[in-house]
C-alpha positions in Angstrom: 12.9 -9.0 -4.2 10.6 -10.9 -6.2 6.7 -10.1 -6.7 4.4 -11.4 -3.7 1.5 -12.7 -5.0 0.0 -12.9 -2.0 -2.8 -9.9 -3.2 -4.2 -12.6 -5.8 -4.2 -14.8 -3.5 -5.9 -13.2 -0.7 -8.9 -11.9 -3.5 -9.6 -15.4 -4.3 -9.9 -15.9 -0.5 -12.1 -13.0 -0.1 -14.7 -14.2 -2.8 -14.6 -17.9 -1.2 -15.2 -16.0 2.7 -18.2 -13.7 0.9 -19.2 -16.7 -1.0 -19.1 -18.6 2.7 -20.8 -16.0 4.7 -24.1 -15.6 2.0 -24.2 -19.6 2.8 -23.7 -19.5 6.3 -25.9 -16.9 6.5 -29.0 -17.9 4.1 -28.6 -21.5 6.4 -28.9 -19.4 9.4 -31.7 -17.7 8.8 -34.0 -20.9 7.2 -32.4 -23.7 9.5 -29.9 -23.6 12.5 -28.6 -21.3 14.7 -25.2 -22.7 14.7 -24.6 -21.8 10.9 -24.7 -18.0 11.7 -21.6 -18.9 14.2 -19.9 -20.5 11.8 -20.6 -17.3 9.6 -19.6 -15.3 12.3 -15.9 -17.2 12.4 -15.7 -16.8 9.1 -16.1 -13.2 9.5 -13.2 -12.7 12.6 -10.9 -15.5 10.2 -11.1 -12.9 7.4 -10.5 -9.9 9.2 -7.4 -11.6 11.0 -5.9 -12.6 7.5 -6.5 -9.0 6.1 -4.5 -7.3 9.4 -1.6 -10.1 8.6 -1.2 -9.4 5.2 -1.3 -5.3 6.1 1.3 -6.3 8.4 3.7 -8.5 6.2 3.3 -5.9 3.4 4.2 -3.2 5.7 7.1 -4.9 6.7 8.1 -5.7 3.4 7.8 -2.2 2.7 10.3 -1.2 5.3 12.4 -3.5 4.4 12.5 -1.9 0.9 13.4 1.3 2.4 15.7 0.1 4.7 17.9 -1.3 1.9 17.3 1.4 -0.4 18.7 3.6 2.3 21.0 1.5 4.1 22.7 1.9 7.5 25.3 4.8 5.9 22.6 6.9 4.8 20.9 8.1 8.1 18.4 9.7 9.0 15.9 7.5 7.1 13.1 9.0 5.9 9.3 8.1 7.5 7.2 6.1 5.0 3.3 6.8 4.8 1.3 3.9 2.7 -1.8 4.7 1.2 -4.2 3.1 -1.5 -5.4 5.3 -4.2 -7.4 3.8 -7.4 -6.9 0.7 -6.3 -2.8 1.1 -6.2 -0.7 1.2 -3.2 0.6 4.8 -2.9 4.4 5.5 -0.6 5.2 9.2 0.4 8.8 9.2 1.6 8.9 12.3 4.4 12.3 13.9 4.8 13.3 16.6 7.7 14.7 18.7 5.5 15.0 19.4 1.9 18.6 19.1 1.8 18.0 15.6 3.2 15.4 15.0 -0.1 17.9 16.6 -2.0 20.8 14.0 -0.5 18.8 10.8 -1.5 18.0 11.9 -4.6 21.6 12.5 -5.6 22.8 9.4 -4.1 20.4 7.2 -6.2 18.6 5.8 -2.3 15.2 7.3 -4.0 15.3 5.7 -7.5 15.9 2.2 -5.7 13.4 2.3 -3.3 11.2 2.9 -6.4 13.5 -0.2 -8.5 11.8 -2.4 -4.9 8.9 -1.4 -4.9 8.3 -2.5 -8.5 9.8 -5.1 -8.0 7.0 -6.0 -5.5 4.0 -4.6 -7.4 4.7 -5.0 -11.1 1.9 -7.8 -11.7 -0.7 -5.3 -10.1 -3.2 -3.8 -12.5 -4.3 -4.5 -16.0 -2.9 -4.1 -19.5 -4.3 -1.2 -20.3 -3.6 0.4 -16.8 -0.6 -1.0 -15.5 1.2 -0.1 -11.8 3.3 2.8 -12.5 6.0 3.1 -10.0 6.6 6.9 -10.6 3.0 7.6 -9.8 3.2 5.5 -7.1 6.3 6.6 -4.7 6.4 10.3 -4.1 9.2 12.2 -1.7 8.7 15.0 0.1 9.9 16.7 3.0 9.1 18.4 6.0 7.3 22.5 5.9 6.9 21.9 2.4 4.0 24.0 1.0 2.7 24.1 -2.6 2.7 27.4 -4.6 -0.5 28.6 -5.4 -1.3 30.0 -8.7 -4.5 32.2 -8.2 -6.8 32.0 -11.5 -8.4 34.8 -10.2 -8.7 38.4 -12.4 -7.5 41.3 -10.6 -9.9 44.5 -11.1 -7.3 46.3 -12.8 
């Protein structure tokens, strides 16, 4: 898989909709009503394009994990996508730690991880570059942390 670059794209098409809807909107307000439709479309045209691009990165996603796993390795695991700092963030959920234990040993984990990079390595800056490791994190089912109490005991 090669790197979208469909998130620089879509950020220079968010700063030309913002820079749009000001427009619209000062042109509204001072002339005609007709501008603060055309604002409004703007508005509902940038929302669609942000649920489509949600959707083909979600399915590019999947389609990592699919080929990571393969149709041998079953059951696949569930895939939760989040964005922390600005970075997208995958936790892989397995039923059972055995299952975790399975993909690890087989190598499925490490290339989902080798895809995903593959799709987000121009993200970030220099100095803070997307780290895959931080990124993709596999857990399974029941798991619970230990706790460490920093509390004093009285004794």
């Amino acid at each position: 898989m090669e790197p979208s670059t469909e998130d620089r794209f879509f950020s220079l098409g968010c700063l030309l909709v913002l820079i749009g809807v000001c427009a619209f909107g000062y042109l509204a307000l001072s002339s005609h009503w007709a501008y603060s439709v055309a604002a409004a479309g703007l508005i509902g045209g940038w929302s669609l394009l942000g649920r489509r691009r949600r959707r083909c990165q979600h399915r590019r996603h999947l389609d990592a994990l699919s080929t990571a796993f393969g149709p041998s390795t079953r059951p696949v695991p569930r895939l939760e996508e989040t964005h922390q700092y600005g970075f997208p963030y995958f936790t892989l959920i397995f039923a059972s730690e055995a299952e975790l234990r399975r993909a690890e040993a087989s190598g499925c984990i490490a290339a989902f991880k080798k895809a995903i990079h593959s799709q987000y390595a121009h993200v970030g800056g220099k100095q803070n570059p997307f780290n895959v490791d931080w990124a993709v994190h596999a857990t399974y089912e029941g798991w619970k942390p230990s706790v460490t109490s920093f509390v004093r005991s009285n004794q």
